[in-house]
N, C-alpha and C positions, 0 to 999 in steps of 0.2 A: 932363212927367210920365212920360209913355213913354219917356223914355230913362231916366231915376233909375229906373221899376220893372224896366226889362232890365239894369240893372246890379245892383241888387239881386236878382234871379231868378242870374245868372250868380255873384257871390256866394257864392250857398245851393249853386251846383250844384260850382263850385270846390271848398267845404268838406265838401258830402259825397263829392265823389271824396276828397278827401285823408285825409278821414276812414275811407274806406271801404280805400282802399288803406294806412294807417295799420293798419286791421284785418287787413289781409290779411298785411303784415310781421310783426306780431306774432304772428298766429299760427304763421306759417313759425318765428320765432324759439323762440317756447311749443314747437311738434312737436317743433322738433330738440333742445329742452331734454330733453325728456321719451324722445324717442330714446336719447338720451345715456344719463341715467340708466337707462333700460331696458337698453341694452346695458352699463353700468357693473354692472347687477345681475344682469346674465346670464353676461358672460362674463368669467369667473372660476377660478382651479384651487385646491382645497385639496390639501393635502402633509402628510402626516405624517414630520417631521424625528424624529431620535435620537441622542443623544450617550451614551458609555462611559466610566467612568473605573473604575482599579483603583487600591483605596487601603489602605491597610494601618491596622488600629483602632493607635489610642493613647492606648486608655485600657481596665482591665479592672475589672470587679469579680466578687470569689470567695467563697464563704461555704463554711465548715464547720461539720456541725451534729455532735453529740454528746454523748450522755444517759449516765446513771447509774441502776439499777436497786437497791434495798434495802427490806428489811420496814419498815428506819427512818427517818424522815425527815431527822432529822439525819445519820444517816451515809450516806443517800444525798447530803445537799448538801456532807459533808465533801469526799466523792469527787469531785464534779463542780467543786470547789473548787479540787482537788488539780491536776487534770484542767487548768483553765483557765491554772493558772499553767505545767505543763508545754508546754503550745500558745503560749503568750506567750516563752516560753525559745526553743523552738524556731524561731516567728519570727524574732524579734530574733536568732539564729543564722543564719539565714539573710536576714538585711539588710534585712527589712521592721520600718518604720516605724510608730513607737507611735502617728503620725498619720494614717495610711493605716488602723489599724485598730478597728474596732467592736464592742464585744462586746452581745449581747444580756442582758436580763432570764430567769433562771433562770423557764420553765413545769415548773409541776407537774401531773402527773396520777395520781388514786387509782386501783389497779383492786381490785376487791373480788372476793371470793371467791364460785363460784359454787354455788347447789345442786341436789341431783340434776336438776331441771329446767332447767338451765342457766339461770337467772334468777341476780342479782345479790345476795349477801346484805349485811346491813351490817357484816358482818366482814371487815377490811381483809387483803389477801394482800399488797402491797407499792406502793411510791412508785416511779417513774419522775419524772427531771427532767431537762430537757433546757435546753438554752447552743446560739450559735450565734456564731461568730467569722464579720466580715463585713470583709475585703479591697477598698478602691477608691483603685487609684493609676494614675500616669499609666508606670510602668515594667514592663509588657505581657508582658516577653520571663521578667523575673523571676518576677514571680506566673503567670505561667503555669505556670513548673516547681515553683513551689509547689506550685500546685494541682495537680499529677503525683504528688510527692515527698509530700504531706501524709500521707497512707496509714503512711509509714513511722513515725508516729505507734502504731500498732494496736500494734507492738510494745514499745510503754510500757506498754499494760494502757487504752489508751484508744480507746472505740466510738467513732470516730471516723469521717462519713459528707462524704467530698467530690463536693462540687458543679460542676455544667460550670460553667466560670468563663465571664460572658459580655462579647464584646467590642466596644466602640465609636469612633465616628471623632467625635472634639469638634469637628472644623471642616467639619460637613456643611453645616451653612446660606451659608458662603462656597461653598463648592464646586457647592450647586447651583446659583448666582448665573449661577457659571461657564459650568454644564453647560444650564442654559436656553441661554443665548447660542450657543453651541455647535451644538445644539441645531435653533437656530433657522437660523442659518446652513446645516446640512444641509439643513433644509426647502426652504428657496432655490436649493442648489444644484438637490434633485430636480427642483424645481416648474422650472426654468430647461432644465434637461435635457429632460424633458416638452416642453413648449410650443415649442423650437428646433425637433424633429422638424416640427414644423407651420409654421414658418416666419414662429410667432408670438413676442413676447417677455412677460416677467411685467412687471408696474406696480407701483403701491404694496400695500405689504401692506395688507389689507383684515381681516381678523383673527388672532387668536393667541390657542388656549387650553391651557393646560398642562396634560398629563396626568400620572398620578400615579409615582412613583420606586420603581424597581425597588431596594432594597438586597439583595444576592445573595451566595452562600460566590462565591468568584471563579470555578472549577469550575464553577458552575452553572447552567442553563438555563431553569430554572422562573421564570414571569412571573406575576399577580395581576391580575386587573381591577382589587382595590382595593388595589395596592401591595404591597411589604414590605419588611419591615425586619431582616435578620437579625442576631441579636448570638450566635451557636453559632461563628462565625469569625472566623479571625486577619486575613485577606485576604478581602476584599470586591470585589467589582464591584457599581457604583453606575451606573444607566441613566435616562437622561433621555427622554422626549417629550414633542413639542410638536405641535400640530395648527393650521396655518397656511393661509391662505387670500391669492391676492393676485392682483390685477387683470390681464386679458390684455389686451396690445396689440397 
């Protein structure tokens, strides 16, 4: 009996060493987990990458507005009737397409006659109506000197009021595809730049958030916290950032 309880007594004492030392592995393992992670979330570098691109629009639209002033309603719409088809000759004179062009719905407006108290009477002093021809084609360089040239219209007999024509690039959502990637890779080079000095290297990237796109006259320097988007120019500069974060080893 004394020998089965001292084998059984050594047993239990076996099982709690192994147990205990069992405990003691795994927590070394749990530490150095949790170390890991710690320094996984400590050390780290964020970068702000930027890419450039200059791109030329190719595509414009130009609107010309132009009214008719008369006591009469009708011979004011005669006029401005007159008027439309002149600006339609003209065009088509100078190589713009009957499907590039849109003409508006004639607004009318009354103005009445005032009296001595500059109040409004109901006696009509004359009609104003106005038309507006609207230009959107993908030939930039043309409509553009239209949009220069239109003026020489005035010397018809026609109020004729041109508008900045404005410009745009149709293939901007490929281009910033591009320009992330791009982008992103700067971020990388800096963040690698950075971290060599120390005689450390970058790891995986840990995040990536896109910040908003500069569209700019090419000329110019002005930035936006919230973006922009310029359509006043022919030639553009287009700016990308990225804000990247990536693991130091």
């Amino acid at each position: 009996m004394e020998g089965g309880n001292f084998l059984k007594n050594s047993q239990i004492i076996i099982l709690g060493i192994c147990i205990a030392a069992a405990t003691i592995v795994s927590s070394m393992i749990l530490s150095g987990g949790v170390l890991k992670v710690m320094k996984f979330n400590r050390e780290q570098i964020s970068v702000t990458g930027s890419a450039t691109e200059e791109i030329r629009s190719d595509y414009i639209i130009w609107k010309g507005n132009f009214s008719r002033r008369d006591t009469s309603l009708k011979a004011a719409y005669a006029s401005l009737k007159s008027d439309l088809e002149k600006i339609k000759s003209y065009l088509k004179s100078k190589g713009v397409a009957d499907d590039d062009t849109n003409v508006s719905s004639v607004a009318t407006t009354t103005v009445y006659k005032k009296n001595e108290k500059g109040n409004d009477t109901n006696d009509i002093q004359y009609y104003v109506l106005y038309q507006s021809v609207e230009i959107r084609s993908n030939d930039v360089e043309k409509i553009t000197d239209v949009s220069r040239e239109a003026t020489e219209l005035i010397d018809q007999g026609i109020e004729l009021e041109s508008q900045m024509p404005e410009y745009f690039y149709m293939k901007l959502d490929e281009l910033k595809i591009k320009m992330l990637a791009k982008a992103s890779e700067n971020a990388k080079l800096r963040a690698e730049n950075m971290v060599r000095a120390a005689g450390n290297r970058i790891g995986l990237m840990r995040s990536a958030r896109m910040g908003v796109f500069q569209i700019t006259p090419a000329t110019s320097t002005d930035i936006s916290d919230y973006g922009m988007n310029d359509t006043t120019s022919l030639d553009k500069k287009v700016m990308a950032v990225v804000t990247v974060s990536f693991a130091i080893e």
